[in-house]
C-alpha positions as CSV (number, residue, x, y, z in Angstrom):
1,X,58.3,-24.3,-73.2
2,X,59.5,-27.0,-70.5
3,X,60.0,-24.6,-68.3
4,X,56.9,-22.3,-68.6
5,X,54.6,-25.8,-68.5
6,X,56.7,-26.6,-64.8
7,X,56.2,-22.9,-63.9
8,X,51.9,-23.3,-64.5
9,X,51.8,-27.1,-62.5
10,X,53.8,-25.3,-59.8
11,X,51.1,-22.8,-59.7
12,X,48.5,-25.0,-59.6
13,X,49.8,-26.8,-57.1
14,X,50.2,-24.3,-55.2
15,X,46.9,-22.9,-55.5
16,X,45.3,-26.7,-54.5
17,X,47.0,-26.8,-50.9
18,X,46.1,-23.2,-50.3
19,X,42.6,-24.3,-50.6
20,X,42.9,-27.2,-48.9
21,X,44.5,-25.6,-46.1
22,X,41.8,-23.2,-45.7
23,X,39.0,-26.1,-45.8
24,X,41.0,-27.5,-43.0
25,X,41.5,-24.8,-40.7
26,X,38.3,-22.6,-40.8
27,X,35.5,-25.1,-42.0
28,X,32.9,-26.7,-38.9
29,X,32.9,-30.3,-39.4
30,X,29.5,-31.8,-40.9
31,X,27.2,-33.0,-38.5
32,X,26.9,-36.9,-37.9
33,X,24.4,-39.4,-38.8
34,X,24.8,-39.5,-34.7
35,X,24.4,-36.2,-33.7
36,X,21.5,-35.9,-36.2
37,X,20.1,-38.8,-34.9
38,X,19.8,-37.5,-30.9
39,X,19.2,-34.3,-31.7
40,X,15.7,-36.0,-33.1
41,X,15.7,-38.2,-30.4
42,X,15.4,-35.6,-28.3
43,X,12.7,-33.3,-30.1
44,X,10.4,-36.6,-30.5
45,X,10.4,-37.4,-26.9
46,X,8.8,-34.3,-25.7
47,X,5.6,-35.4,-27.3
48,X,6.0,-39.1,-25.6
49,X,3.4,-38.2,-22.9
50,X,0.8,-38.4,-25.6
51,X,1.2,-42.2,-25.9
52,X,1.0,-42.4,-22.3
53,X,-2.6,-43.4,-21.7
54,X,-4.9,-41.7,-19.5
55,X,-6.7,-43.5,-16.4
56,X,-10.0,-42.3,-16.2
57,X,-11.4,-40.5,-12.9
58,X,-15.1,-41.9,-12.5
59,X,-15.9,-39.7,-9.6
60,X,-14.5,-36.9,-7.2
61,X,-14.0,-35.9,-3.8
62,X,-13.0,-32.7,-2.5
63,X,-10.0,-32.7,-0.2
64,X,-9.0,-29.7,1.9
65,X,-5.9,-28.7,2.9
66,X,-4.6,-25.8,4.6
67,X,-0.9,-23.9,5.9
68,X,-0.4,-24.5,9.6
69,X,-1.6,-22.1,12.1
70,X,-3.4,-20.1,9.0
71,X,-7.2,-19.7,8.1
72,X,-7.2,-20.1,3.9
73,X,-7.9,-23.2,2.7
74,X,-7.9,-24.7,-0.7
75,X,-10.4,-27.6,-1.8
76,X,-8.8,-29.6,-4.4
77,X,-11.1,-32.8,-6.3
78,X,-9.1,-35.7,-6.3
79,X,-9.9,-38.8,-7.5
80,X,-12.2,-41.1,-5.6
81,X,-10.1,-44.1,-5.7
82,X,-6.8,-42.4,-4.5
83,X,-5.5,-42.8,-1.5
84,X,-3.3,-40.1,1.2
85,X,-1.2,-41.0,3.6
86,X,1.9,-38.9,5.7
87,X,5.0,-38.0,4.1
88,X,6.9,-37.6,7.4
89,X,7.9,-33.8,6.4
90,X,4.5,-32.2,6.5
91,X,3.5,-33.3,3.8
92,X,1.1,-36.1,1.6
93,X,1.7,-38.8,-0.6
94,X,-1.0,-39.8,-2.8
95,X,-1.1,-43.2,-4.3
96,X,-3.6,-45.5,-7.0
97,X,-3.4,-49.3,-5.7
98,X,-0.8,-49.0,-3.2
99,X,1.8,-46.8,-5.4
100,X,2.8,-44.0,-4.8
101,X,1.5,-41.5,-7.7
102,X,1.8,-38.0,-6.3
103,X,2.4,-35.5,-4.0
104,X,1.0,-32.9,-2.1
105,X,3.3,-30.1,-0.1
106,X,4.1,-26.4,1.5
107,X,5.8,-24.5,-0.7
108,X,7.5,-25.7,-4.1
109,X,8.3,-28.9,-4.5
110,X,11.4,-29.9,-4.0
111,X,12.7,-31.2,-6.6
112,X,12.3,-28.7,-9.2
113,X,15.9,-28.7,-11.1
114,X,15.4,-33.1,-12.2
115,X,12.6,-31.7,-14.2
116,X,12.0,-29.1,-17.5
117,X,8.5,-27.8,-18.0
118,X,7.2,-28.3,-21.3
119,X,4.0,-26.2,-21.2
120,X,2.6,-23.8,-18.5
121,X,-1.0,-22.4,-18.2
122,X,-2.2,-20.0,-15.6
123,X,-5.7,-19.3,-13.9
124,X,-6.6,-16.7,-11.2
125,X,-9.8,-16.3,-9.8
126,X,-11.4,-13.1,-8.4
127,X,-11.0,-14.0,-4.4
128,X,-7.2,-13.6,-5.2
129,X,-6.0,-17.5,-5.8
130,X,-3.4,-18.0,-8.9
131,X,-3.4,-21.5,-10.3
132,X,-0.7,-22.2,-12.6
133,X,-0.7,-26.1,-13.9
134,X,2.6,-27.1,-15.5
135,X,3.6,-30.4,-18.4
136,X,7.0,-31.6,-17.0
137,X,9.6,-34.1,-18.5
138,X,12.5,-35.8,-16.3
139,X,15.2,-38.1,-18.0
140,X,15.8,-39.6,-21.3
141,X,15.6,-42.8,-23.1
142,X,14.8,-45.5,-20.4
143,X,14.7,-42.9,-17.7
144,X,11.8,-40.3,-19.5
145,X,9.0,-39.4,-17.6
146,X,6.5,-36.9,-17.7
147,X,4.3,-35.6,-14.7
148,X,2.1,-32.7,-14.2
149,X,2.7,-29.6,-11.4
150,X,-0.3,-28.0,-9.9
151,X,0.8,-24.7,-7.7
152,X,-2.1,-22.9,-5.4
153,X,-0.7,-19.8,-4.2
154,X,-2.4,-17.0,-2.5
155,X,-1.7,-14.2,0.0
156,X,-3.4,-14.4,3.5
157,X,-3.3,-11.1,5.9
158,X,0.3,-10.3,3.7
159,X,1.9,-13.8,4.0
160,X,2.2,-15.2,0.8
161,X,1.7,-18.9,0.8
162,X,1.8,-22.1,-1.9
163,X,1.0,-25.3,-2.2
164,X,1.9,-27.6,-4.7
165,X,0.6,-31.1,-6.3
166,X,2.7,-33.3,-8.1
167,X,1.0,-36.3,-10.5
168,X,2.9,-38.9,-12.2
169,X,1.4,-38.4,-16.3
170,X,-1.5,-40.6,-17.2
171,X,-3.2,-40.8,-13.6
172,X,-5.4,-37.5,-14.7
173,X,-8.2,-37.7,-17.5
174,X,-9.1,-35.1,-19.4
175,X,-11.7,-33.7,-16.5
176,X,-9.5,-34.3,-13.5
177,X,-6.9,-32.2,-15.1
178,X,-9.4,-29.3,-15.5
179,X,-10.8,-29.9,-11.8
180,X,-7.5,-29.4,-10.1
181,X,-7.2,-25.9,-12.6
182,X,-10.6,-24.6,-12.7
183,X,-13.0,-26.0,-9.8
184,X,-10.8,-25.2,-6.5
185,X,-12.6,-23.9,-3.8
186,X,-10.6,-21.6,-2.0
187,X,-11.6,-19.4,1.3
188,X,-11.4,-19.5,4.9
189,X,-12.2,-22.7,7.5
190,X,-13.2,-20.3,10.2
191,X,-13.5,-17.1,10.1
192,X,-10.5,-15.8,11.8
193,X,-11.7,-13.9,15.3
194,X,-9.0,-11.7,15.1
195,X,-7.7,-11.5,18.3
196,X,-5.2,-8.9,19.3
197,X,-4.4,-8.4,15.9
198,X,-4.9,-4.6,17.2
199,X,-3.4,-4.5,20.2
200,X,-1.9,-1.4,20.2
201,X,-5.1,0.6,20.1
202,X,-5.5,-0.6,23.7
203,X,-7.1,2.5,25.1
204,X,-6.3,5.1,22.1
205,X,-9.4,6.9,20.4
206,X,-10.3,5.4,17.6
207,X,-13.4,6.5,14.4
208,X,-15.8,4.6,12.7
209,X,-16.9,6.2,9.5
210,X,-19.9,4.9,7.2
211,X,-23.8,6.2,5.9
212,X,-26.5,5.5,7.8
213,X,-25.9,1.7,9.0
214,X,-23.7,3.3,11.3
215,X,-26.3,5.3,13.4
216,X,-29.0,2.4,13.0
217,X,-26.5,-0.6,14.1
218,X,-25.8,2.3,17.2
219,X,-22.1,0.5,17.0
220,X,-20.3,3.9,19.0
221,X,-23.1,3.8,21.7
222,X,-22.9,0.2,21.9
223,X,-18.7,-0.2,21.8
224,X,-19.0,2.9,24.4
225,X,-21.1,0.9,26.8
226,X,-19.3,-2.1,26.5
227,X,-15.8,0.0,27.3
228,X,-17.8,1.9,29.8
229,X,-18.8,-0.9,31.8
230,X,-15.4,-2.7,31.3
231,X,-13.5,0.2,33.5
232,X,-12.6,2.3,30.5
233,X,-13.2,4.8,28.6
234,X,-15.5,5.6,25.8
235,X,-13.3,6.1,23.2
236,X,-14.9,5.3,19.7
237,X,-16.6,8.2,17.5
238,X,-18.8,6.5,14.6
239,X,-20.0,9.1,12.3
240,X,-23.1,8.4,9.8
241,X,-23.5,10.2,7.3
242,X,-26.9,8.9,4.9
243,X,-25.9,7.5,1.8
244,X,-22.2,8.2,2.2
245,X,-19.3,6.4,0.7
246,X,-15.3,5.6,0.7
247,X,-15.5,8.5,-1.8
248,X,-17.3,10.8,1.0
249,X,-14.9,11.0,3.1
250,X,-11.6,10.8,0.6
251,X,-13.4,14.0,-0.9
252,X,-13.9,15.5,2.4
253,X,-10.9,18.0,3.2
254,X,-12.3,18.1,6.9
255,X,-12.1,14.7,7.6
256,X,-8.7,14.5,5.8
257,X,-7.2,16.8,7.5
258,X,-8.4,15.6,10.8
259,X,-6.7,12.6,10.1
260,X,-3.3,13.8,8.8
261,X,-3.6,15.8,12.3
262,X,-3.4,12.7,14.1
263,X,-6.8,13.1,15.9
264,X,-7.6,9.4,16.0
265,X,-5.2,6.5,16.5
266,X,-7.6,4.2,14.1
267,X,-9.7,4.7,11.0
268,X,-12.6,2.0,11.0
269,X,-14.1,2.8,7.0
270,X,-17.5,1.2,5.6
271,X,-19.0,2.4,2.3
272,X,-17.4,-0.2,-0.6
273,X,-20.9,-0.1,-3.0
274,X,-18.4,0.4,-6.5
275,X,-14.8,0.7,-7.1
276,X,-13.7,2.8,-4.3
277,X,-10.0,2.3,-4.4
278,X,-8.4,5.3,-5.4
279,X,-10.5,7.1,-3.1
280,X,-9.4,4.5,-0.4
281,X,-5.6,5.4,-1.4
282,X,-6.3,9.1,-0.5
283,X,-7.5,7.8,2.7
284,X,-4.6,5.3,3.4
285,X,-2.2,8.4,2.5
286,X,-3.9,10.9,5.3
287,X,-3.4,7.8,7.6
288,X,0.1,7.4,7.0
289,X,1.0,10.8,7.1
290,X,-0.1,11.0,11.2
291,X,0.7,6.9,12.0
292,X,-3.1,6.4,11.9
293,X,-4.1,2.7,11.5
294,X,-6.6,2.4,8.4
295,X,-9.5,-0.9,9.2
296,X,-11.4,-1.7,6.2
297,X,-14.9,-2.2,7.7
298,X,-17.3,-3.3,6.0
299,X,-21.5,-2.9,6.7
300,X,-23.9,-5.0,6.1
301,X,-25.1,-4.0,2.6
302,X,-21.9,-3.4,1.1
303,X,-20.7,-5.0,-2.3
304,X,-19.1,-7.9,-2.1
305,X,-16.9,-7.7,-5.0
306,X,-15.5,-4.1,-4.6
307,X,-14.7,-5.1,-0.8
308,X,-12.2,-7.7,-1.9
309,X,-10.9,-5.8,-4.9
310,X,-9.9,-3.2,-1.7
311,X,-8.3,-6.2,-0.4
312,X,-6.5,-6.7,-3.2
313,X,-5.8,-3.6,-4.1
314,X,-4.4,-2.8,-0.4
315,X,-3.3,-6.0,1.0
316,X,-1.4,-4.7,4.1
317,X,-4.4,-3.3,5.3
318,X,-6.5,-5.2,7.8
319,X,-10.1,-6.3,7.3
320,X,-12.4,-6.7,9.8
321,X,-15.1,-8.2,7.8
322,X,-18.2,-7.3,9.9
323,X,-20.6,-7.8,6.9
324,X,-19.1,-11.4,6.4
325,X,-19.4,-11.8,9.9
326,X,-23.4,-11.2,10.3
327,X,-23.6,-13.0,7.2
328,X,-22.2,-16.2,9.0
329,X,-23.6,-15.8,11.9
330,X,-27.0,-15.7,9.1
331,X,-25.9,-18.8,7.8
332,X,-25.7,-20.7,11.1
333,X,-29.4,-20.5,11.4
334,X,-30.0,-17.6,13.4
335,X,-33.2,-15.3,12.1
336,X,-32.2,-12.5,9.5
337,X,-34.4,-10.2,11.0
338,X,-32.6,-10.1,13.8
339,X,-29.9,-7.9,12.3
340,X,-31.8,-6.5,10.0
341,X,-34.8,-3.8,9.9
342,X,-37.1,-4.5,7.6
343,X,-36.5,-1.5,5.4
344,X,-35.7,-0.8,1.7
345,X,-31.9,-0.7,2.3
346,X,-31.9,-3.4,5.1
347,X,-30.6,-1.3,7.6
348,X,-28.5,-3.1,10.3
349,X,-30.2,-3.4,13.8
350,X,-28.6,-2.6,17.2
351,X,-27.8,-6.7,17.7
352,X,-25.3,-6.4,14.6
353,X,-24.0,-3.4,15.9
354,X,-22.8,-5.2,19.0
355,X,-21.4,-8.1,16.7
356,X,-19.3,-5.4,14.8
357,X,-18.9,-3.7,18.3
358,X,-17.3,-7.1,19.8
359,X,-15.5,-7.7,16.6
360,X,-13.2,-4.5,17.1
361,X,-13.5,-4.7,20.7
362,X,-11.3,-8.5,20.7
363,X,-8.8,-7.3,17.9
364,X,-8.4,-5.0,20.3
365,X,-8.4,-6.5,23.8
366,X,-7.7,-9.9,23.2
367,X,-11.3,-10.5,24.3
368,X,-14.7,-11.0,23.7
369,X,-16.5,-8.2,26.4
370,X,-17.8,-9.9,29.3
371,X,-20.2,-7.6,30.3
372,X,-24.2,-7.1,29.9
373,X,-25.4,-4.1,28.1
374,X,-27.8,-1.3,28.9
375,X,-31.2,-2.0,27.6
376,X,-31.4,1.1,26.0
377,X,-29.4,-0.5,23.3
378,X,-30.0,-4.4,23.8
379,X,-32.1,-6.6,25.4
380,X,-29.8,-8.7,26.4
381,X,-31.3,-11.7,27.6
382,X,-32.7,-12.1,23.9
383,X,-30.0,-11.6,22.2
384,X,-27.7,-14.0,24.6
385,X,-30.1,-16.8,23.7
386,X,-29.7,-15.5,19.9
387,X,-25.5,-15.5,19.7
388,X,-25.5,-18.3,22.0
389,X,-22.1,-20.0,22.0
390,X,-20.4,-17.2,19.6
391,X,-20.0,-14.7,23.0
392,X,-17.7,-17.0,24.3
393,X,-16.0,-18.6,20.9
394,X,-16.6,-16.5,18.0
395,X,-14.4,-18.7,15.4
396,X,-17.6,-19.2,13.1
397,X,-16.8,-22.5,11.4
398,X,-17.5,-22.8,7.7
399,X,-15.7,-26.1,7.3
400,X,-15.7,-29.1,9.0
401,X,-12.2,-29.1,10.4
402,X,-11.9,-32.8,10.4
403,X,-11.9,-32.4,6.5
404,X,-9.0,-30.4,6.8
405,X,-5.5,-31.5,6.2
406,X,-2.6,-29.4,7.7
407,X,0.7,-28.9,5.8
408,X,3.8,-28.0,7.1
């Protein structure tokens, strides 16, 4: 009995440090009061910007700022009472009071790996700008701070640019933050003359292809005259076919396979009135086949909107806005009527076919023509006193360029 009673506390004995040992070996140890403790820490300070109060932003002022040696500008409202000065890199501090607050540079910011974004919201607009506003924390504990990232970025002429704002939390209300997201004005300072940007179509033959603008502007006749009376020769063909679109000529096997043939060196193409960019692929294709340069070109009447979804849509293509440009030229002060007959479709008149004329004429030359025209097309007297300065410097300026901050 002794022995069968030692035999069953052996056993149970046995059977306690078996369990113990496996408690010991394969078990994770609890979690501590102090691990519990910062891992809560940490959750509850992501939402410590929300005690942070907000200064409030009484009134605005739009501040411009553009890449170096580029055209696209974005207008950004900042708050009245800040203040800018030079960063010494190319860039701009902001500052409330004499402190410094914010930032403003080319590119990202720099640095980007002290901070983790807590929320990220993004805006685009329909001229092609992408807005993405981010909630950032930096530190812990004595070192937390919060801040918010604005990047601007855009593509200009297939350079891809961005610009970013940085803004220590609590220095934006409510409306400033939705300023800097929604209410940027984004577009060009000048309009960029386009100089020599087709420079190897120096004496090549090159097409214009549109509806009826085409023959009323009389842009071959006048582009003929001007390279006529320059020493050269008349190499531009402008077809005008009434009422015709991108889609005409994407759906014309002719045309295409004058163009896969190589017969021009350039394709100049009005006609954007609806969504004319699959028909504008076909086009692009033909082109490439035979190295042909394809110029979006847009006339007067065209629609807005579907011209910069072709933009969009095509970005390595060049545009040589020449409705923009008549529109400008509008703008300055100059009479409508002067480009336009009084018609029902507001057909272009010979005086914006030698705008669109000079416009291909100095991407192609380097040059605005220096030469008078033939009365048959233009009295020129009158319409040198109408274009006044812009035959000599056509960089039509839509901003003041004083407002205009420069980042590099």
């Amino acid at each position: 009995m002794k022995k069968t009673s030692r035999i069953i506390i052996a056993l149970i004995l046995a059977l306690c440090c078996l369990l113990g040992g496996c408690g010991s070996a394969n078990s994770e140890p609890e979690a501590t009061d102090e691990t519990t403790t910062d891992q809560k820490t940490n959750r509850n300070e992501n939402k410590d910007y929300l005690n942070i109060p907000l200064k409030e932003c009484s009134k605005f002022v739009t501040s411009y700022y553009c890449v170096k040696d580029a055209y696209q500008t974005i207008g950004l409202k900042l708050c009245e009472n800040w203040e800018e000065r030079e960063d010494g890199e190319g860039g701009r501090i902001l500052l409330r009071d004499g402190k410094e607050i914010g930032r403003i540079v080319l590119g990202a910011a720099d640095d980007l790996s002290e901070w983790k974004d807590l929320d990220q919201q993004t805006f685009s607009s329909a001229a092609g700008l992408i807005v993405n506003q981010y909630l950032e924390k930096s530190g812990t504990g004595a070192t937390l701070r919060f801040r918010h990232r604005y990047t601007y970025s855009y593509s200009e002429d297939g350079v891809f640019h961005r610009i970013t704002l940085t803004i220590n939390y609590g220095e934006l209300d409510k409306a400033a933050q939705d300023a800097l997201r929604k209410e940027v004005e984004y577009g060009e300072y000048t309009l960029n003359p386009r100089f020599n940007e087709l420079s190897e179509l120096r004496d090549k033959r090159i097409l214009v292809v549109g509806n009826s603008f085409i023959g009323t502007s009389q842009i071959g006749n006048v582009y003929n005259e001007i390279a006529e009376r320059s020493g050269k020769e008349e190499l531009m063909m402008a077809v005008s076919e009434g009422y015709a679109t991108v889609k005409t000529y994407a759906e014309s096997e002719y045309f295409i396979n004058r163009v896969e043939n190589g017969d021009w060196s350039a394709v100049f193409v009005c006609g954007f009135y609806t969504d004319m960019n699959q028909d504008l692929g076909i086009i692009k294709r033909a082109c490439e086949k035979s190295g042909t340069k394809l110029i979006i070109f847009p006339a007067h009447n065209e629609n807005r909107a579907m011209i910069e979804s072709a933009k969009r849509a095509y970005p390595s293509l060049l545009c040589l806005d020449w409705k923009r440009e008549i529109d400008e030229l509008i703008a300055e002060g100059r009479d409508k009527w002067d480009f336009c007959y009084d018609d029902e479709h507001l057909h272009s008149t010979p005086l914006a076919g030698y705008v669109g004329a000079m416009m291909i004429w100095r991407a192609i030359y380097g040059e605005m023509p220096s030469v008078d025209i033939n009365d048959t097309y233009l009295p020129q007297d009158n319409y040198d006193a109408i274009l006044g300065d812009y035959l000599t410097s056509p960089a039509i300026k839509l901003i003041d360029i004083s407002k205009i901050t420069f980042l590099e």
